[in-house]
C-alpha positions in Angstrom: -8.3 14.9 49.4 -6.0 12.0 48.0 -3.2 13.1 45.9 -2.5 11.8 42.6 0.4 9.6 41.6 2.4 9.5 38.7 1.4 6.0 37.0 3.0 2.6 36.9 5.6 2.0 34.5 3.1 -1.0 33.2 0.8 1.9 32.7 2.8 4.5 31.1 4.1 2.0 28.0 0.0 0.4 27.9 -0.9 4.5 27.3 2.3 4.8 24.8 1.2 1.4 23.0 -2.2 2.5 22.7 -1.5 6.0 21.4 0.8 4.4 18.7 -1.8 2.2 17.8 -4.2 4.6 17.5 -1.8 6.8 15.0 -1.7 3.7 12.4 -4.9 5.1 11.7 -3.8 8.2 10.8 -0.4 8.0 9.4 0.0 6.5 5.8 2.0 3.2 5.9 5.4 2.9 4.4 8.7 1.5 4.1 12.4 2.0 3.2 14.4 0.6 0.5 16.8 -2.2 2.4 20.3 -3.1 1.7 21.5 -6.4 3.2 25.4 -7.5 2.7 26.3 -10.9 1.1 29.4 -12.3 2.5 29.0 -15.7 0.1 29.4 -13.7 -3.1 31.1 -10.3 -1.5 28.1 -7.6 -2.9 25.2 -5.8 -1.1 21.8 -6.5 -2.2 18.9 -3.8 -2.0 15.7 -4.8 -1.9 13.2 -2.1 -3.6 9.1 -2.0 -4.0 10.0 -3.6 -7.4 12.4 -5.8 -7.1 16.3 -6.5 -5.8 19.2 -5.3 -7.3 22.7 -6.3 -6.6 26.1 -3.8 -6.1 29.7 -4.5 -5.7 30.6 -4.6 -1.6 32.5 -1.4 -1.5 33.1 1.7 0.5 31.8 3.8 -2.8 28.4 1.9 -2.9 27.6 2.7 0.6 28.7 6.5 0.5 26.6 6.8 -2.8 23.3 4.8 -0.9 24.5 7.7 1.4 24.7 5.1 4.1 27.0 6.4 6.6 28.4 2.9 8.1 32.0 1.3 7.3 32.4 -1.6 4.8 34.3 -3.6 7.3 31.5 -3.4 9.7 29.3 -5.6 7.1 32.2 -7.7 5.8 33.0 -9.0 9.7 29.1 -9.3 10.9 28.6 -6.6 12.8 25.9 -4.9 10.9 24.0 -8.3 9.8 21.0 -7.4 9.7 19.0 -5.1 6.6 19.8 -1.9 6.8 17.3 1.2 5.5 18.9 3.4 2.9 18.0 7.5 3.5 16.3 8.7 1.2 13.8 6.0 -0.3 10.6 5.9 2.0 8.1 4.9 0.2 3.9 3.9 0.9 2.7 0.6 0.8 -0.8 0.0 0.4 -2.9 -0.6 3.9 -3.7 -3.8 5.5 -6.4 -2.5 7.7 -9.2 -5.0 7.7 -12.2 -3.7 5.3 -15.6 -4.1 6.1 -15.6 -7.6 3.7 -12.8 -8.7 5.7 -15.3 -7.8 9.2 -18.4 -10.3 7.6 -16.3 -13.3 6.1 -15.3 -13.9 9.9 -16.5 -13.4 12.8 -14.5 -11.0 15.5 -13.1 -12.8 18.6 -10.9 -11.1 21.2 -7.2 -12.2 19.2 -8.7 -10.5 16.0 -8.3 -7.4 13.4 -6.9 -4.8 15.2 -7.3 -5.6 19.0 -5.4 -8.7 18.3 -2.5 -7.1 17.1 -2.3 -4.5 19.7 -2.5 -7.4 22.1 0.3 -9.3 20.5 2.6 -6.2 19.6 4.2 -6.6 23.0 5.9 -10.1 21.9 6.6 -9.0 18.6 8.6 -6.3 20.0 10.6 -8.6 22.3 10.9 -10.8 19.2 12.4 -8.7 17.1 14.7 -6.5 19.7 15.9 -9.3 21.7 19.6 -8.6 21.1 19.1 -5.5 22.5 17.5 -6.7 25.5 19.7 -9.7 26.3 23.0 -7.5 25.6 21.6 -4.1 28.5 20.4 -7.5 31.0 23.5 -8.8 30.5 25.9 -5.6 31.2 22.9 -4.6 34.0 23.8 -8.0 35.7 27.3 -7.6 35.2 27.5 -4.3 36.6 25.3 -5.2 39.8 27.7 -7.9 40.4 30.6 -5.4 40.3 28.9 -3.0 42.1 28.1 -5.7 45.0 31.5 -6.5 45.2 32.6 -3.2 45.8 35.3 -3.5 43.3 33.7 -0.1 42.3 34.6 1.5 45.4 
């Protein structure tokens, strides 16, 4: 009798892709309300379902968006990018393809929903590459120590 293996690490984040994919279809889509600093005219803008409003860049703003980050970590770039505020999730209306969408075109292998789940891989290394260059980078730089037995 052969014995079973625990899969691939390939296969295990294919399954987890898949699975989230499949949830899409179930869970309601939504967003958060986004607040982004300006450092060109010193004030936070928050970007809302209906439009952007603008506050003054202080500590008080942020406590009452009940954003739990400090001021200076905006003002010297080290939170640059949107941030979600608590509190203001929201649904957004679906863009699942309709059965109109399904007879203007015809379905290839890159389209509607397979195409996505195809390219959501790059999309994901798109958008997180910070994160991955920064853990390669202190991976790499930790091997090399560790090789050098400056850790011993």
């Amino acid at each position: 009798m052969k014995k079973l293996k625990f899969p691939t690490a390939h296969t295990v984040l294919l399954i987890i892709a898949a699975l989230v994919a499949l949830s899409t279809w179930f869970i309601p889509p939504g967003k958060f309300d986004k607040l982004s600093y300006n450092g060109d005219g010193k004030v936070f803008e928050v970007a809302r379902k209906d439009g952007t409003s603008t506050y003054p860049a202080t500590q008080k703003t942020l406590d009452s968006l009940g954003i739990k980050a400090a001021l200076e970590k905006f003002e010297s770039g080290k939170i640059w990018k949107p941030v979600g505020i608590p509190g203001t999730y929201h649904t957004v209306a679906s863009t699942k393809p309709t059965m109109e969408d399904f007879k203007k075109s015809p379905i290839g292998f890159l389209s509607t929903a397979f195409g996505e789940f195809v390219h959501s891989p790059l999309l994901g290394i798109m958008e997180g590459i910070d994160v991955i260059l920064f853990v390669l980078i202190i991976g790499g730089f930790i091997g090399i120590v560790n090789y050098s037995g400056a850790f011993d």
